[in-house]
MDAnalysis code that builds the backbone (N, CA, C; Angstrom):
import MDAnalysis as mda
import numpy as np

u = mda.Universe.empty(267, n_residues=89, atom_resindex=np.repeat(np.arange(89), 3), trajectory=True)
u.add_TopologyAttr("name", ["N", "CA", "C"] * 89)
u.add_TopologyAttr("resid", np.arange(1, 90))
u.add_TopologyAttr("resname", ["UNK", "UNK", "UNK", "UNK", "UNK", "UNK", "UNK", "UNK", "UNK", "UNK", "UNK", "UNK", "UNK", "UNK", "UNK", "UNK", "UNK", "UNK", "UNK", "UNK", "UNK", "UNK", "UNK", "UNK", "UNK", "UNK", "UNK", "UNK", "UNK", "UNK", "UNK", "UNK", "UNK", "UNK", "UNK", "UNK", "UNK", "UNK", "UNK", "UNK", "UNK", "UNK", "UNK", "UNK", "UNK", "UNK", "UNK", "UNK", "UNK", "UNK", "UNK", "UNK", "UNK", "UNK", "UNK", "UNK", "UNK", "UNK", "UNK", "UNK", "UNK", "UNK", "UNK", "UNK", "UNK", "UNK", "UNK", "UNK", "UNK", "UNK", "UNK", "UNK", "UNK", "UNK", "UNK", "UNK", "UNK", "UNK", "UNK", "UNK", "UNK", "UNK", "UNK", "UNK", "UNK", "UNK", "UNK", "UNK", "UNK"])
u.atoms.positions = np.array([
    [101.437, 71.621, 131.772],
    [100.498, 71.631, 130.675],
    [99.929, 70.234, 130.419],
    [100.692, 68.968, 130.851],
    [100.240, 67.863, 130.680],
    [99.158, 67.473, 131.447],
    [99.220, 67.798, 132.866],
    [98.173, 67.884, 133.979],
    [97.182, 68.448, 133.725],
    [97.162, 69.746, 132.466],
    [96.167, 70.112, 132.135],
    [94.743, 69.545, 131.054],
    [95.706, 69.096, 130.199],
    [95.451, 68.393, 129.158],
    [94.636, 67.331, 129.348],
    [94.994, 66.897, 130.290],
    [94.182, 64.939, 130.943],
    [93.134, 65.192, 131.599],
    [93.271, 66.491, 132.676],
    [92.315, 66.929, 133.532],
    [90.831, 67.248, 132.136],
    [90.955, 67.979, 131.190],
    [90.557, 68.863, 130.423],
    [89.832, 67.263, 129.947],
    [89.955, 66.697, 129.527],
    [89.954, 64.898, 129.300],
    [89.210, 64.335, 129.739],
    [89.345, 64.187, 131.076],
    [88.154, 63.406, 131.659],
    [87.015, 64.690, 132.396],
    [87.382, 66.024, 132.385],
    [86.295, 66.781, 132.297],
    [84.868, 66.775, 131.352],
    [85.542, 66.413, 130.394],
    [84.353, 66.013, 129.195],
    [84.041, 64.557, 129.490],
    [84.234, 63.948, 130.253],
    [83.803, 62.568, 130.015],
    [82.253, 62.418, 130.912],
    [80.956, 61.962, 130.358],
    [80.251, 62.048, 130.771],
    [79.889, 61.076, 132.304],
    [80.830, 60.536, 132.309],
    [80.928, 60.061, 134.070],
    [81.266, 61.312, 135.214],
    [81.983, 61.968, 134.588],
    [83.113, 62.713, 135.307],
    [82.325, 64.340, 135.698],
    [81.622, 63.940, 137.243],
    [81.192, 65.671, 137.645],
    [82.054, 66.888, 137.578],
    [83.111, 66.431, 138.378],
    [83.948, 67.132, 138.971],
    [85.714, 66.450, 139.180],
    [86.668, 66.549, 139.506],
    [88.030, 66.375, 139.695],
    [88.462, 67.112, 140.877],
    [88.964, 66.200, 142.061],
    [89.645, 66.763, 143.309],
    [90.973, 66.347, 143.298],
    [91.656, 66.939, 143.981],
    [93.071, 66.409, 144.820],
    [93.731, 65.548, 143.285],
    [94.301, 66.084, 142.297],
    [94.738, 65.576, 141.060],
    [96.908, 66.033, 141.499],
    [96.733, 64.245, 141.012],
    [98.516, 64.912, 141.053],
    [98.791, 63.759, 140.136],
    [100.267, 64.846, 139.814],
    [101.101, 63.727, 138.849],
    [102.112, 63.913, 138.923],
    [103.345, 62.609, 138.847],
    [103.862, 62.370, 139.064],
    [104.528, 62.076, 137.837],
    [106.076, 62.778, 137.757],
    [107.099, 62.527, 136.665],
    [108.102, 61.904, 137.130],
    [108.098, 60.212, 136.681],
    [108.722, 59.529, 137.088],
    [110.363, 59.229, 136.317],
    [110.531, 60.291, 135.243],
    [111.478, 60.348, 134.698],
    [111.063, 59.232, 133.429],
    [112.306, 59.382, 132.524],
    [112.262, 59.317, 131.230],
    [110.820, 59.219, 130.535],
    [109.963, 59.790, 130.642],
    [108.840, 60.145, 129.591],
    [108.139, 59.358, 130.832],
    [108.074, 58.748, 131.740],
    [106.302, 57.995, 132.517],
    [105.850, 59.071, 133.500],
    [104.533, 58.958, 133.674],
    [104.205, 60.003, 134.772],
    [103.324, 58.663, 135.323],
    [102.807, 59.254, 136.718],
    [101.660, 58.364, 137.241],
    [100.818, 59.399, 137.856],
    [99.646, 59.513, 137.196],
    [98.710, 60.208, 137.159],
    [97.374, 59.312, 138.380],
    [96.974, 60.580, 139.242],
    [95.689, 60.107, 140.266],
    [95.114, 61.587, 140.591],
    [93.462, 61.122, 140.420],
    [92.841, 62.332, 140.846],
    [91.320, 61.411, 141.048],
    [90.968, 62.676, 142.234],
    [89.501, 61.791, 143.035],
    [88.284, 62.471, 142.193],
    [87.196, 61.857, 142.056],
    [85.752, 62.450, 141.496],
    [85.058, 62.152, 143.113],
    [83.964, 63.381, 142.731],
    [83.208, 63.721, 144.127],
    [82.062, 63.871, 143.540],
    [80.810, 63.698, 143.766],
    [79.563, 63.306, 143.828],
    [78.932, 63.986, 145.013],
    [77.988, 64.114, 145.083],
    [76.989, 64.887, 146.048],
    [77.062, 64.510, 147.429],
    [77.157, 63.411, 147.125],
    [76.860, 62.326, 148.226],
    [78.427, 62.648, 149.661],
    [77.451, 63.018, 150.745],
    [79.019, 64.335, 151.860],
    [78.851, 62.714, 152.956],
    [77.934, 62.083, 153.175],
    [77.874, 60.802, 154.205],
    [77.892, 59.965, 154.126],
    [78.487, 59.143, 155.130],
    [78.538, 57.562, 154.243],
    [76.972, 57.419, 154.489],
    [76.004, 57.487, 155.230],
    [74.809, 57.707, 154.993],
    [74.052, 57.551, 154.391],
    [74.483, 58.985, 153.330],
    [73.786, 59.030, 151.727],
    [74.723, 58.054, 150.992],
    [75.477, 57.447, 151.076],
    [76.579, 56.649, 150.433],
    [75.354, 55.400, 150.241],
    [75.459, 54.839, 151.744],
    [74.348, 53.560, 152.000],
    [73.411, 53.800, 151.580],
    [72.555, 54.563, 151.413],
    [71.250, 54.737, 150.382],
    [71.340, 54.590, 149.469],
    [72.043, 55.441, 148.604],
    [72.255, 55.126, 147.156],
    [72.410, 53.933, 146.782],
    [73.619, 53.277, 147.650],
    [73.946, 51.877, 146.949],
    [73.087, 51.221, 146.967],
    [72.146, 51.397, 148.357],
    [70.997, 49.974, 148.736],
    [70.080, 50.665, 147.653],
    [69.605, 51.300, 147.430],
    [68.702, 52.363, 146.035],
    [69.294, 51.428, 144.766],
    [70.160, 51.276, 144.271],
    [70.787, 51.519, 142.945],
    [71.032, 49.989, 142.901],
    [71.240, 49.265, 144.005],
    [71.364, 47.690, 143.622],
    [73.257, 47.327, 143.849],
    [73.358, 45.883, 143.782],
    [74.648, 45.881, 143.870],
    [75.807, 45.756, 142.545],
    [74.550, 45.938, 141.433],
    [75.495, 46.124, 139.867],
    [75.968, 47.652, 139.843],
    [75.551, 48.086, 140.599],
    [76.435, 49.136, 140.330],
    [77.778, 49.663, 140.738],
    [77.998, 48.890, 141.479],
    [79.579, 48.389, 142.007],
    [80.529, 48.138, 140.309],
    [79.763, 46.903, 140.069],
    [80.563, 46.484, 138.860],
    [80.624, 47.724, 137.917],
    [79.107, 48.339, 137.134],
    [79.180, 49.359, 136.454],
    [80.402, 50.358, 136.531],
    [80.009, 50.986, 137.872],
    [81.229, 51.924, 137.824],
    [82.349, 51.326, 137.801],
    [82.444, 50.207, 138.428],
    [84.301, 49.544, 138.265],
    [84.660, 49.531, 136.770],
    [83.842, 49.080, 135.707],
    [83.846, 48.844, 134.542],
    [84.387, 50.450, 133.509],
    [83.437, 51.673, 134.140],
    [83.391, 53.022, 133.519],
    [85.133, 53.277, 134.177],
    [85.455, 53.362, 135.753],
    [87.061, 53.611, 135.684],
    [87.648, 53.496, 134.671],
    [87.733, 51.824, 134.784],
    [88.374, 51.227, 133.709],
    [88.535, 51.682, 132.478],
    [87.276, 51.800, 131.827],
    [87.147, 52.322, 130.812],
    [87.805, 54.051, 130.576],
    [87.509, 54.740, 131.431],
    [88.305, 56.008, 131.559],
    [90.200, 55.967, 131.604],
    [90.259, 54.933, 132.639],
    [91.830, 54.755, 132.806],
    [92.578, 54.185, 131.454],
    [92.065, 52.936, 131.303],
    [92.274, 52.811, 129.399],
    [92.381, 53.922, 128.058],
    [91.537, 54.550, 128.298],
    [90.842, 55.764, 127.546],
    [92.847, 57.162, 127.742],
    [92.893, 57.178, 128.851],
    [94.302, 58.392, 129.327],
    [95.402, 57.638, 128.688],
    [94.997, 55.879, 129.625],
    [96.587, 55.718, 129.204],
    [96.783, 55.699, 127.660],
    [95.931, 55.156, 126.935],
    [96.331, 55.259, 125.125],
    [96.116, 57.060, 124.625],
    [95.621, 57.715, 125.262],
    [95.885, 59.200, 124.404],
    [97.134, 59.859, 125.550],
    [97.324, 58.781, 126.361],
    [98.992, 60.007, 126.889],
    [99.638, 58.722, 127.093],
    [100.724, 57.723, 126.375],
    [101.087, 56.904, 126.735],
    [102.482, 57.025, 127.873],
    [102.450, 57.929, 128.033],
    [103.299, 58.731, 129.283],
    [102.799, 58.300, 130.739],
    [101.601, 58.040, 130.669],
    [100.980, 57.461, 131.973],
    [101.456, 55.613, 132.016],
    [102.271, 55.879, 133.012],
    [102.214, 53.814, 133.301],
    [100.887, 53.112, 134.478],
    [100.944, 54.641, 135.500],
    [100.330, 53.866, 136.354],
    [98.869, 55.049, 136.488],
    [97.427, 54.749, 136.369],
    [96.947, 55.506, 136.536],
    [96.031, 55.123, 137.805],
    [95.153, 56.180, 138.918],
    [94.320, 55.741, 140.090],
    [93.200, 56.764, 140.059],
    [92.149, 55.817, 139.337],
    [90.709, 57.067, 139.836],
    [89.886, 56.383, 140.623],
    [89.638, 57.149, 141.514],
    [89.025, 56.413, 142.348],
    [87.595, 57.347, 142.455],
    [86.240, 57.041, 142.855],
    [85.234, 57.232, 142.876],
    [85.018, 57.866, 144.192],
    [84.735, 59.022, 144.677],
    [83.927, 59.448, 145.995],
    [83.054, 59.351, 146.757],
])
């Protein structure tokens, strides 16, 4: 139910399309370490290289910044999370 709860979480978060390959991990006495991938349209590195060369190289930082901001965001409403990993697709 906890896996559900977080998922349900960053479902509403307006970064967040979609959620793949989500696991968590109960590391005993109350920590979990929570990781799950976001996927984007984008199936090639291809379309990968377009976009980025399209979009500039702040957008590296941007999104590094929005993780962040998401991973901050779990760990204070589930302080059960020590270690969290989202990584971008």
């Amino acid at each position: 139910h906890r896996l559900e709860k977080i998922n349900d979480e960053l479902e509403r978060d307006v970064l967040i399309r979609a959620i793949y390959d989500v696991k968590g991990i109960d590391m005993g006495t109350g920590l979990v370490r929570y990781k799950a991938e976001e996927m984007q349209s984008l199936k090639t590195i291809d379309e990968v290289e377009v976009f980025m060369l399209k979009h500039g190289e702040n957008i590296v930082d941007s999104l590094g910044a929005e993780v962040d901001r998401i991973e901050t965001i779990l760990k204070k409403s589930h302080p059960e999370i020590r270690h969290c990993d989202l990584e971008i697709l």
